[in-house]
C-alpha positions in Angstrom: 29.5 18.8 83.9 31.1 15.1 84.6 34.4 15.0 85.8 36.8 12.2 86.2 39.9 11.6 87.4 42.3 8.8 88.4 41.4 9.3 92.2 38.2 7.0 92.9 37.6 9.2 96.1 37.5 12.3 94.5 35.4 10.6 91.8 32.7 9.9 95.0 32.8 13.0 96.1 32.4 14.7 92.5 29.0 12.3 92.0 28.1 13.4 95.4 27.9 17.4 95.0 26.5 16.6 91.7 23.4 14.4 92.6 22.6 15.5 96.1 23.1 19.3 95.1 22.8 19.8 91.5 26.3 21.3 92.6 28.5 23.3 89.6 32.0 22.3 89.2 34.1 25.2 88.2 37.4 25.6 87.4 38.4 29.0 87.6 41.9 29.3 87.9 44.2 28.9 84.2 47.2 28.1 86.1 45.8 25.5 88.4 44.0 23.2 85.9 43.2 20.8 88.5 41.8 22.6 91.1 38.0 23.4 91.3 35.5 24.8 93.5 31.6 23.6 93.9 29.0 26.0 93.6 25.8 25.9 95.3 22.7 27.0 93.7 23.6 30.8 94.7 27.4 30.2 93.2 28.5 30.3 96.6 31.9 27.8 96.8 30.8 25.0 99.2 34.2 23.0 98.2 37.3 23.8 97.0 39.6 21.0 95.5 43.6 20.9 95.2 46.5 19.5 94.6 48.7 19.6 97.3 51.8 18.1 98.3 51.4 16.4 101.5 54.5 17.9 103.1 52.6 21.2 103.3 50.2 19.6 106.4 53.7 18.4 108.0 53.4 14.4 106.3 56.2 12.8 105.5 55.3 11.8 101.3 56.9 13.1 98.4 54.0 13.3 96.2 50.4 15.6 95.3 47.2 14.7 97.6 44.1 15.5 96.4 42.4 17.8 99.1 38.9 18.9 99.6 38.4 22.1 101.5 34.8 22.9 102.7 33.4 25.2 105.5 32.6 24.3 109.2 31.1 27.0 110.8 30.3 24.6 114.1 33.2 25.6 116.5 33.2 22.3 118.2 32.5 20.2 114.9 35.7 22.2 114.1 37.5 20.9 116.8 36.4 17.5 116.8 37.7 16.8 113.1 40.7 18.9 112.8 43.2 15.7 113.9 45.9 17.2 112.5 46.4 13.7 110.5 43.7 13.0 107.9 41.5 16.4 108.5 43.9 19.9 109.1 42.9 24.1 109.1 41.5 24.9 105.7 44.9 25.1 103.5 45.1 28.0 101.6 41.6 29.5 103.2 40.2 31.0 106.7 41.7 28.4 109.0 39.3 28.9 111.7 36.4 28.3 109.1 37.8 26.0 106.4 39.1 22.3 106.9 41.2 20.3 104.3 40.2 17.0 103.8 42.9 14.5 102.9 41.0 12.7 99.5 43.3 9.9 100.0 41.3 7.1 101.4 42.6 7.5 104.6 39.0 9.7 105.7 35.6 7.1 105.8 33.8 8.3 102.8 30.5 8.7 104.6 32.4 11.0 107.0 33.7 13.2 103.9 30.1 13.1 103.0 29.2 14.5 106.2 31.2 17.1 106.4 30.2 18.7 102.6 26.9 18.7 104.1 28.1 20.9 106.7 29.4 23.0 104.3 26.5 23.5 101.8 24.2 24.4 105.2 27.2 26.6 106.6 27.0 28.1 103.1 23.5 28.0 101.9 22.2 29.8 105.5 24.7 32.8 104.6 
């Protein structure tokens, strides 16, 4: 399944699950229409992707963030991303498991990359 949207980072990171992965997008929830998770092989959620307004992570913007959520079991991988500014706790999941990437540009790409990759292996070795 191909999915595009307006948001060229979330478009990366789409084509990235996809073609490193074979990831499935799914959207399961009717009342959310733009939220999705990615499925490994197993349908195991690696990624979760929302809509969020950026005053729920304490930002000061009136509008919807796109937000990727993926696992990080590494404590002190945890604890080096999580700044609180760009990366936060998993919204809406286990915050001591989940991060929330901002898909705003304001994370390096590669780093975003990075850290799905966490989260298929965090996922996959389960």
């Amino acid at each position: 399944m191909n999915l595009t949207s307006d948001n060229p980072i979330l478009n990366k990171v789409v084509e990235y699950v996809q073609t490193k992965y074979q990831a499935k997008i799914d959207f399961p929830w009717y009342k959310y229409p733009d939220y999705f998770v990615i499925r490994n092989k197993n349908n195991k959620w690696f990624g979760l992707v929302m809509k969020v307004p950026y005053k729920k992570f304490n930002l000061n913007k009136e509008y919807l963030v796109d937000v990727l959520n993926v696992k990080i079991d590494d404590h002190g991988l945890y604890d080096i991303v999580v700044d609180n500014k760009t990366i936060f706790p998993g919204y809406h999941m286990a915050k001591h498991k989940w991060i929330s990437i901002l898909l705003d540009g304001s994370v390096d790409i590669k780093k975003t990359f990075r850290l799905i990759d966490e989260s298929y292996i965090a996922v996959y070795n389960k």
